[in-house]
N, C-alpha and C positions, 0 to 999 in steps of 0.2 A: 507725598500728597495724600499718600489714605490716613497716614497720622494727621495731618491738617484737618483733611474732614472730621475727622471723630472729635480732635481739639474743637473747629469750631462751630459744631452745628449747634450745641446747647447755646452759643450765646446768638448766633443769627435765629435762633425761634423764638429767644427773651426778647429781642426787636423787633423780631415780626407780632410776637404780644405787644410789645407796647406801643404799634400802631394801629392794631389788627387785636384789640383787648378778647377776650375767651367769653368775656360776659361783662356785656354792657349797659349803660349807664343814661342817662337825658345828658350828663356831663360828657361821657364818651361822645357819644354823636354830636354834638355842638363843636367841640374840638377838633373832630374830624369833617363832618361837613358844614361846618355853623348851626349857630341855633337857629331853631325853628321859627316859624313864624306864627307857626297856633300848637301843636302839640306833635311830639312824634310817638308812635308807636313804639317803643323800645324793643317789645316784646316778638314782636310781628318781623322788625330790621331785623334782631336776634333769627331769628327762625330762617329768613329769607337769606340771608347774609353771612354770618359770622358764624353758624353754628355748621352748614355745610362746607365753609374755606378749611374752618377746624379739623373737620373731619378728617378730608384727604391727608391735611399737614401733617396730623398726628400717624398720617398710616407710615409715614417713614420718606422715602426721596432722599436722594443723595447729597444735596444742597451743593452740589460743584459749583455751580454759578456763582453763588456769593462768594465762597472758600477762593473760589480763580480772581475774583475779585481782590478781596485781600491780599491772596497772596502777590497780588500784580503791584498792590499796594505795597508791601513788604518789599518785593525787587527792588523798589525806585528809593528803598530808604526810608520810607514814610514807616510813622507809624499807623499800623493797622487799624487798631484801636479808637483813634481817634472819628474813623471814617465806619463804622460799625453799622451808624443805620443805614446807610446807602447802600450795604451789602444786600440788604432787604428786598432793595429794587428790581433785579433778574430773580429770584427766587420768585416773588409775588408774580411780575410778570405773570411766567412759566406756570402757574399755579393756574390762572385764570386759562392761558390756552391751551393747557391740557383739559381743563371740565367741558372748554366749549369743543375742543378736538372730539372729544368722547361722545358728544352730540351727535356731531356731523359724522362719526364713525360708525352709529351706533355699537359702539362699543359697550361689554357688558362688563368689562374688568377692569379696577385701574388699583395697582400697589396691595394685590390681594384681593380687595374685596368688593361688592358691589359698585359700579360706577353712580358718580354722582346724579346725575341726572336720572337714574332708575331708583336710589334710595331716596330722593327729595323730589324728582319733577322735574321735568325739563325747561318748563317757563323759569324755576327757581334757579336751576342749574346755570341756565342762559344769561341769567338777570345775574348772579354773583359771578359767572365767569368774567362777564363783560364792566360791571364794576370791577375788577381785579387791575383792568388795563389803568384806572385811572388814579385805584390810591394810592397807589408809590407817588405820587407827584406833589403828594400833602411834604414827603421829605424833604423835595430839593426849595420850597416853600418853606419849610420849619427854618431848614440853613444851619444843621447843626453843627458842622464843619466850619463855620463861617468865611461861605465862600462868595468871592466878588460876585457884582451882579454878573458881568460876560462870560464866565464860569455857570453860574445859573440858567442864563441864557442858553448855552452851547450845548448842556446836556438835555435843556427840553426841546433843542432842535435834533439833538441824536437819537433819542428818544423817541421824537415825531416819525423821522427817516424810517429809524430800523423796524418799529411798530407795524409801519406801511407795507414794508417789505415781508413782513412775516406773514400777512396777509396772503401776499403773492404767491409764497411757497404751500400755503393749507389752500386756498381757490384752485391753481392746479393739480396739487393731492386730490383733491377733492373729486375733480373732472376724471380725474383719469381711473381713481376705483368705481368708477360707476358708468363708465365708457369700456364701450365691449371693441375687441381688435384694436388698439391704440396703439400706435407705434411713438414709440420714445426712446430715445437716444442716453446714452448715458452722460452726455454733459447737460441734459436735460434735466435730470435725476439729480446729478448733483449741483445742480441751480437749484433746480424745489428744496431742495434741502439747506443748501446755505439761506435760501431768504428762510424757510420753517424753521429749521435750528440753528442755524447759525447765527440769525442776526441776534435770540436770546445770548448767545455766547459772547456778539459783539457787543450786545450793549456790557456784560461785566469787563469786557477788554477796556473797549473806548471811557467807560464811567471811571475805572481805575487811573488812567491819564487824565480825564479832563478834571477829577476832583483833587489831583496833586497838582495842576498846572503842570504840565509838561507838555516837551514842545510836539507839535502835530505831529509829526516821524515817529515820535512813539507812540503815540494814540495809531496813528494805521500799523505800526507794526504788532501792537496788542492785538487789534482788532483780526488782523490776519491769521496771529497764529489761534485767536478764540473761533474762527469762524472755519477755520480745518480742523481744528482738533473735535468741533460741534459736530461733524460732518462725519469724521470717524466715529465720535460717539455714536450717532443713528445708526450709521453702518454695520457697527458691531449688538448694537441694538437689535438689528433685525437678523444679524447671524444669531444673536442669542434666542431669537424668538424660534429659529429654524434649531436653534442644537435641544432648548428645551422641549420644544414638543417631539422632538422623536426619542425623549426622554418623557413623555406624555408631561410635558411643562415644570417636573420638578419643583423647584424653589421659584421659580421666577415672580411667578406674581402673577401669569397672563393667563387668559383661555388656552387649552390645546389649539394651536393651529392660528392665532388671533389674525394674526395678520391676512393672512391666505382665506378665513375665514371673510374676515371685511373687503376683498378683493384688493391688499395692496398692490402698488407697482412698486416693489422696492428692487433694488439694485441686483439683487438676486434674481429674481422673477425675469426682470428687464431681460441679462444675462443666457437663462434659461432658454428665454421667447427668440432669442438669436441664435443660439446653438443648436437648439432641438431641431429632431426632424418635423415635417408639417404634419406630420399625425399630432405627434405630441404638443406642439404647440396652440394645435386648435385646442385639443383636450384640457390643455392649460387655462387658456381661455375663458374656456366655458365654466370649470371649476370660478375662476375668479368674480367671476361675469352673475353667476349663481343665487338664486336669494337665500337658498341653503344648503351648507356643505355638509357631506358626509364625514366622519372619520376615518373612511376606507379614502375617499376623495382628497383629503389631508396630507394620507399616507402617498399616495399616490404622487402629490404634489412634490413630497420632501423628499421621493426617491428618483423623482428626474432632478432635482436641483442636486442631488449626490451625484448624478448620471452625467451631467452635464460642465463638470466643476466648477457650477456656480459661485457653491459656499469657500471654494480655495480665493475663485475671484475675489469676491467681497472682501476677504483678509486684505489680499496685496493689495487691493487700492484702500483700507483701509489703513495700513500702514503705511502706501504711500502718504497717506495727506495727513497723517501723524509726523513723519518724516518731516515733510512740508512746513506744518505747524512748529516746530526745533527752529526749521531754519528762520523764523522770522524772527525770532530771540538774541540771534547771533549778532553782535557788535552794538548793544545796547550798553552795555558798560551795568547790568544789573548786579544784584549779591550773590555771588557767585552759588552760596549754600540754597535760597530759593529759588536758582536759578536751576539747578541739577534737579530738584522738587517741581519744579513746571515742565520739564524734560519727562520726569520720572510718570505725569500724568498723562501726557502723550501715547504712553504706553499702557497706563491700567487701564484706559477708556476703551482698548482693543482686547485687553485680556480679561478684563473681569468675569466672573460667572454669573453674577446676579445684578 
């Protein structure tokens, strides 16, 4: 799978240009949203729109989503290629609710470098995130696949679904870093998380099935193993976030401390608030709860989650639902060679470092 990605990320950002053009046109925007009816600003949409989506795109992201796409497309026999813009579809997504995550995070970092919303504005950031949700929908519209309309139909209704549902998982994230003493459960946690990341994962599951036509069995059993393996990604996301910063954040890409900083409850934290004694837990608390953290406050934070073996937890259920994710592939009758390849990603998404 890490050769896939490298294989296909240059051609999913050639498609994401050529719906998503670098620098546009009265011709671009007419195509894209029709023409106008008295004149468009070109210059002004450019500014607002196209030239901060670029931005982020260009800082790099891993583009699993599309690449799991394909290659889900590849298991079934299909050719990949043929279904190339569609890959676009969870990338873009993902694109838009990460700018608008970074809002509501206040978040100061994303892929390195300043967050969107702090280098352009928040009205601007709010207004391209939220566009993001709806241009992919110009492709299952274009129909470059030439696919039946019930097919057409079925992916704007999964689309609609899982869109919903991602909602659910960022409004509870939401509640809960900016709520002081919350008590949550960890099948709690991993609800927020399958509607937050997971349902980006199931749309490239489900979208891989419904644009080869394949029978429902397979569309839930993609969706299943995309929407654990999404779940481990976070997971391991937020151990990375705890192993880089007591590495004072290294390569990663984030603020020292990001998460702990913005009061998450991540899986770790959760963990923590259950084992620790009640000194420490308040102390927890209150760190999270904080309008600002110290460095010392940080430290503090990542030497009870060592204290407590939070970050061992986080692994094992991180590879439980990796494990998980395996088993829903089983007896699909897929290519045996992509099929060792989506097994194989099950596991980089817990081991990676960056």
């Amino acid at each position: 799978m890490r050769d896939a990605l490298t294989a296909w990320r240059t051609d999913v950002d050639q498609e994401i240009a050529q719906l998503l053009p670098r620098s546009i046109t009265n011709e671009t925007l007419a195509d894209l949203f029709g023409p106008p009816r008295f004149e468009y600003d070109t210059e002004a949409i450019e500014e607002a729109l196209f030239e901060p989506v670029w931005d982020l795109l260009d800082r790099g992201g891993k583009r699993w989503r599309p690449v799991l796409f394909l290659e889900l497309v590849d298991a079934l026999g299909e050719d990949p290629e043929r279904y190339l813009p569609y890959a676009t579809i969870p990338e873009i997504l993902h694109t838009g609710t990460i700018i608008v995550d970074d809002v509501e995070d206040d978040a100061t970092l994303r892929r390195g470098e300043e967050a969107i919303h702090l280098r352009y504005g928040t009205d601007i950031a709010l207004n391209a995130g939220n566009a993001l949700y709806f241009v992919p929908l110009k492709i299952i519209s274009q129909n470059p696949a030439n696919l039946g309309p019930d097919q057409q139909l079925a992916i704007y209704e999964m689309l609609t679904f899982e869109l919903n549902r991602t909602h659910l998982g960022q409004g509870t994230d939401i509640v809960w870093h900016n709520t002081p003493n919350i008590e949550i459960t960890e099948d709690q946690y991993l609800e927020m998380s399958a509607c937050k990341t997971g349902c980006l994962g199931r749309i490239a599951g489900r979208l891989a099935a419904l644009v080869t036509d394949s029978p429902e069995s397979v569309e839930e059993a993609f969706a299943a193993y995309a929407e654990s393996l999404s779940i481990a990604f976070q997971i391991g996301d937020d151990i990375l976030d705890v192993k880089h910063s007591l590495d004072e954040a290294g390569d990663f890409g984030k603020a020292f401390g990001n998460d702990i900083r913005e009061g998450k409850r991540t899986l770790l934290v959760i963990h923590a608030l259950r084992e620790a004694e009640q000194a420490d837990r308040d102390r927890l608390e209150s760190i999270l709860t904080a309008e600002t953290v110290t460095d010392q406050e940080i430290l503090d934070v990542l030497s009870l989650l060592q204290e407590t073996g939070s970050i061992d937890h986080a692994w094992e259920t991180a590879e439980r639902l990796a494990a998980d994710a395996r088993s829903h592939l089983e007896g699909l009758g897929l290519d045996p060679e992509v099929l060792e390849s989506l097994n194989e990603f099950t596991h980089y998404v817990i081991e990676r470092e960056q």
